[in-house]
C-alpha positions, 0 to 999 in steps of 0.5 A: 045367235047360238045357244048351246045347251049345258047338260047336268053332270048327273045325266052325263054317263047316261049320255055317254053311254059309259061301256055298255057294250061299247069298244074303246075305240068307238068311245074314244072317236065319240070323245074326241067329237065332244072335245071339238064341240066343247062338251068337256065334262061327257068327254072325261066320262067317255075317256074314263071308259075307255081307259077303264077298258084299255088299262095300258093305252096311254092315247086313253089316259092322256085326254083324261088327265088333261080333261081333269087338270082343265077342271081342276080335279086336281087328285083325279088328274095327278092320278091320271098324269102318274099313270101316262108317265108309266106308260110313256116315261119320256113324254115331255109334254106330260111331264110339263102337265104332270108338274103343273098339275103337282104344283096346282095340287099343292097350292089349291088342296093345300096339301104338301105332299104334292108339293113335296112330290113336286121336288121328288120326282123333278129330277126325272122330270128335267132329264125328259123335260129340260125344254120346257120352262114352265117346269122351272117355274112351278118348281121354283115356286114349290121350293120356295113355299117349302122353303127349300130353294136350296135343295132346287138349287142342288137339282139345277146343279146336277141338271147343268153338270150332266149337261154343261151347255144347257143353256135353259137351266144356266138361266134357271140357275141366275133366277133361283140366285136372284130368289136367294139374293131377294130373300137375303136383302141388303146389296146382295139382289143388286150384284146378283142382278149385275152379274148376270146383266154381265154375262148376257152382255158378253152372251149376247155380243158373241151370237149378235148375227146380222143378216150376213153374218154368223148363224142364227144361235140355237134355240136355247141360247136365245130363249136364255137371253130373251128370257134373262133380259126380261127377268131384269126389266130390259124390255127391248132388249128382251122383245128383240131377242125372243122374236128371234127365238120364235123364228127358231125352227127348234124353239119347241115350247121356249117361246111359249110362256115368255109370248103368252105372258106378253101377250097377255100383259098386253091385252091387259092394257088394251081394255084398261085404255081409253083409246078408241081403237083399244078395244079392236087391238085386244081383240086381235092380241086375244085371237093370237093368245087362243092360238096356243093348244092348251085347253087351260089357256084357251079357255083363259082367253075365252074370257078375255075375249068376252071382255073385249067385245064388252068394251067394243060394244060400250065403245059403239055407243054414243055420248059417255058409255057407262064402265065395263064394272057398271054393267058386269055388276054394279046395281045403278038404277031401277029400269030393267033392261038399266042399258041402252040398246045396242045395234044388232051386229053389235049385240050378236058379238057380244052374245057368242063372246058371252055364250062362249064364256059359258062353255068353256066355264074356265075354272081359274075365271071363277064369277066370268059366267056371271059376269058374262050373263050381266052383260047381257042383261044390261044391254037387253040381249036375249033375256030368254036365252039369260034365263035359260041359262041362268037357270042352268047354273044353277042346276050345276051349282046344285049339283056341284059340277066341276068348273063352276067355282075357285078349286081353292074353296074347302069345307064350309067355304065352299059351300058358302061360295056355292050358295052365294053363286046360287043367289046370283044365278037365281037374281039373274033370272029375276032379271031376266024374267022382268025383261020378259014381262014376268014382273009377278015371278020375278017379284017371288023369286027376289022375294024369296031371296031377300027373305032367306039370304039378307045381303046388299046386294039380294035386298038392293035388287028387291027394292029395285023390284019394288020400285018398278012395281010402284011398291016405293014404301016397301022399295024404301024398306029394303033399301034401308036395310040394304044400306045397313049391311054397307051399301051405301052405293044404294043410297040415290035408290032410296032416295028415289024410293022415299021421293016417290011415296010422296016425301017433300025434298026437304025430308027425304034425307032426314026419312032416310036416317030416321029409318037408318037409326032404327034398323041398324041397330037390328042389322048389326046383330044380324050381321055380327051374328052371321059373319062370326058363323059357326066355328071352324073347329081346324087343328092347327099345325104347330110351328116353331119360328123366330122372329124379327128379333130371333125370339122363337115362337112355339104355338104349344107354348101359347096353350091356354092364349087366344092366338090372332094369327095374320098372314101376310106379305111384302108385295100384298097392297091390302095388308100393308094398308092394314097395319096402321090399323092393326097397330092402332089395334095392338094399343087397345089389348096392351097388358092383355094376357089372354091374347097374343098377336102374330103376323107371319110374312109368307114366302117371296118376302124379303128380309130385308123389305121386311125390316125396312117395312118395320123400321119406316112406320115404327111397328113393334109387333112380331113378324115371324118369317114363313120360310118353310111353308107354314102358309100351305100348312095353315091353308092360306089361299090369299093375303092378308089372311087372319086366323082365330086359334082358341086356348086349345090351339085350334082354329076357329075363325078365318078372316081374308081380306081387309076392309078399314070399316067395322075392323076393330069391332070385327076383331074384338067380337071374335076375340070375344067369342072366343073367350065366351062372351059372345055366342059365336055360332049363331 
């Protein structure tokens, strides 16, 4: 089995040796030998000395800048992507990368600048890069979170009259008009729809080439049917034409994202079916997805293998085999190693697919290493090699190395992620020091992290401690408490818990609630107190918009009003699942001056779905229309969100998510805390 070694970010410009006399191109060798073995992160130092000592090399600046987009050092790499361009301003594939990283820059920074810039320089961009369809896409959707669709439309307009036979772009073109369509409502979507199914029909009959008939059509004419047929869910006819495309011997990058996306919608439902061969099908689809060349993809990829062999491994085992959530992260029982053994071929495949995860530590697949070294354990695989590792993310998580969380977090977020990681790392050593005998280190480590860090899931793995400690009084006491911060899955664990100091079975259940009265009480204050936290103390953008009934809502004219302001969309299962209760809400502050309730449906969400959504379930509450990027001014990184903006119009709390339990008492406490009734930062 292989372990390799993950050195900490701090050493690395030590270990590269940086210049120190070095020539650029015996760095640049020793970079490219890093890259093969998957030593990113000693790459990018090497490659930003090089580049440091040879400015106007572009073979310096390009690995850089893709080293840096892997990562998600979004500002480092639009830096180093603006700098290629300068040198080499018609290298396409840098344009696709440079927009990508743009586009990525806008959303995870929450900077529109970069989005703004996204639309600037794409004009530039086409005429180097009309091939390449992923630069459609991220601006498609740049445009549409600034709400300027219109001023896309007005590029891919100039586009197709300096080239009239573009193909690619006239399929753009019929994507943004059925964007408009879509945000316009009504029977406009639909004729839009059947326009353009039209005139694939009569695009299509002009080039249907059998074997002794026409040539094959041009790439592009392919791609636009391919890509158009897919666009409106005609499946077959889409998967006829795009093999076609991939035999075309100019398809270039065409084929790329429309084969990418069915493979991986493919895979996707591979490992969700339960049919025998499923897991050994996605494993195949997977190899063919890592043959693509970017870095990013195949580090996607890496993930999905890992999930593959998982369910391969679960598939060998005889009887009914636990769920692939069961053993990546549910706690279930008290036994360590919880899994059974796995044979030897089988648990080797499944340690390179998880060491694998490790290196590449894919940053859009934030929690896949956790995930990786869970699977391990479960099933007892190398817990030596888990600790080591697991020890070593922490190291990096410490240190805040890149790759190692969502590059979306900021501020107190983050760091609030960063330590939730480092619990997680630091229970899976506990874990795996206990496979390895070390029952007594493991006892402090868990100890120690159910003392400082009281959640479910730190208390709900020292009571398992207790409990196979023979400790089942003080198992009884943290599991209790486990259940009081809401983990009710715990339950059977105390049960077995207060079984074993001797309760009778009659009174096991009656304990269990006697202790629950108690301390829930006491854990809800604590919990209260945490989740509030300490306020964000955020200037809040103004706005001016309207809303479904044309009332212009002005955050300066709400001076002096609590504002609870909810983002949200039509396509978002949670948020439509929250509104009954946000209604139910709504009653309890009727005649309340002090509060004033928004929501804000964000861009790629309909008017007319919007108005439907209204109309079906009564709702009388404003929705204002996000139709010009309000979401990325206020920072929103997911749906529904819900802000807390104090008298002064500043930010003071942020809620993501939706859980039906503790909601009203969730909100009424930060409303509360923002009229001073409530410490709020403790």
């Amino acid at each position: 089995m292989r372990l390799r070694s993950i050195m900490p970010w701090a050493a690395l410009a030590i270990l590269a040796g940086c210049a120190d006399g070095r020539s650029p191109s015996e760095l640049m060798s020793d970079a490219a030998a890093d890259v093969g073995a998957i030593r990113f992160e000693r790459a990018m130092v090497r490659y930003d000395s090089a580049r440091t000592l040879t400015p106007d090399d572009t073979e310096a600046h390009l690995p850089y800048a893709t080293l840096a987009t892997y990562f998600m050092l979004f500002p480092e790499a639009v830096a180093a992507w603006e700098r290629v361009l300068e040198l080499d301003p018609g290298d396409a594939g840098a344009w696709d990368s440079y927009i990508f990283t743009l586009s990525g820059a806008g959303v995870f920074e929450t900077d529109r600048r970069y989005t703004e810039k996204l639309l600037q320089v794409l004009p530039e961009a086409l005429r180097s890069a009309s091939r390449r369809p992923d630069i459609y896409d991220h601006a498609r959707l740049a445009a549409q979170a600034l709400g300027s669709l219109e001023t896309y439309g007005g590029i891919l307009a100039e586009r197709l009259a300096a080239s009239p036979d573009d193909e690619v772009v006239r399929h753009q073109i019929g994507s943004l008009r059925i964007a408009l369509a879509d945000l316009e409502g009504g029977d406009r979507s639909e004729a839009v729809r059947d326009s353009i199914a039209t005139a694939l029909d009569e695009l299509a009959s002009r080039h249907e080439a059998d074997a002794g008939g026409d040539a094959e059509p041009e790439a592009p004419i392919l791609y636009r049917l391919a890509a158009g047929y897919d666009m409106l869910g005609s499946q077959a006819e889409a998967e006829r034409w795009l093999e076609r495309l991939e035999s075309a011997p100019d398809r270039g990058a065409l084929a790329d994202g429309l084969r990418y996306w069915r493979l991986l919608i493919e895979v996707q439902n591979r490992l969700g079916s339960s049919d025998e061969g499923a897991p050994e099908a996605a494993l195949e689809l997977v190899e063919r997805g890592m043959e693509r060349p970017s870095l990013a993809y195949r580090g996607a990829w890496v993930t999905l293998r890992s999930q593959a062999v998982l369910r391969r491994a679960l598939a060998s085992l005889p009887g009914d085999a636990p769920t692939p959530r069961t053993v990546t992260r549910m706690v279930t029982v008290a036994s360590e190693p919880p899994g059974p053994a796995l044979d030897a071929p089988v648990a080797e495949q499944l340690f390179d697919a998880a060491m694998d995860v490790l290196v590449w530590r894919f940053a859009w697949e934030s929690g896949g290493h956790l995930e990786a070294l869970r699977s391990l354990l479960y099933f007892g695989v190398e817990p030596r090699a888990v600790l080591e590792e697991a020890v070593r993310l922490e190291e990096a998580l410490r240190a805040d190395r890149p790759g190692y969380l969502f590059a979306g977090y900021r501020g107190d977020e983050r760091e609030r992620a960063r330590q939730l990681e480092i619990d997680r790392a630091r229970v899976l050593q506990a874990r795996a020091l206990t496979q390895l005998g070390e029952i007594e280190a493991a006892g402090e480590l868990l100890q120690a992290l159910a003392t400082r860090s009281r959640r479910t899931s730190t208390l709900g793995e020292y009571g398992r401690h207790l409990l196979r400690a023979d400790r089942p009084q003080e198992a009884l006491t943290a599991f209790v408490d486990a259940i009081a911060f809401g983990g009710s899955a715990l339950r059977s664990l105390a049960e077995e818990a207060a079984a074993a100091t001797g309760l009778s079975p009659d009174a096991i259940a009656g304990t269990i609630d006697q202790q629950l009265a108690v301390r829930r009480p006491v854990v809800e204050e604590e919990r209260v107190r945490r989740e509030l936290g300490a306020r964000l103390e955020l200037e809040a953008p103004d706005f001016a918009i309207q809303d479904q009934n044309g009332v212009e809502w002005r955050l300066t004219d709400l001076t002096g009003k609590i504002v609870v302001l909810k983002f949200w969309a039509t396509w978002c299962g949670p948020c439509l699942a929250e509104f009954p209760q946000f209604t139910e809400l709504l009653g309890k502050y009727e005649g309340d001056d002090e509060v004033v309730f928004l929501t804000v449906a964000t861009a790629g969400s309909p008017r007319d779905e919007v108005a439907r959504m209204i109309e079906d379930n009564g709702y009388a509450f404003p929705v204002l229309f996000d139709e010009q990027g309000l979401a990325l001014d206020f920072n929103i990184q997911g749906y529904p969100t819900t802000l807390y903006l104090d008298g002064a119009g500043t930010i003071q709390y942020k809620r993501q998510g939706f859980s039906p339990a503790g909601y009203e008492s969730g909100v009424a406490r930060r409303i509360d805390a923002l009229r001073g009734e409530v410490e709020g930062d403790g």
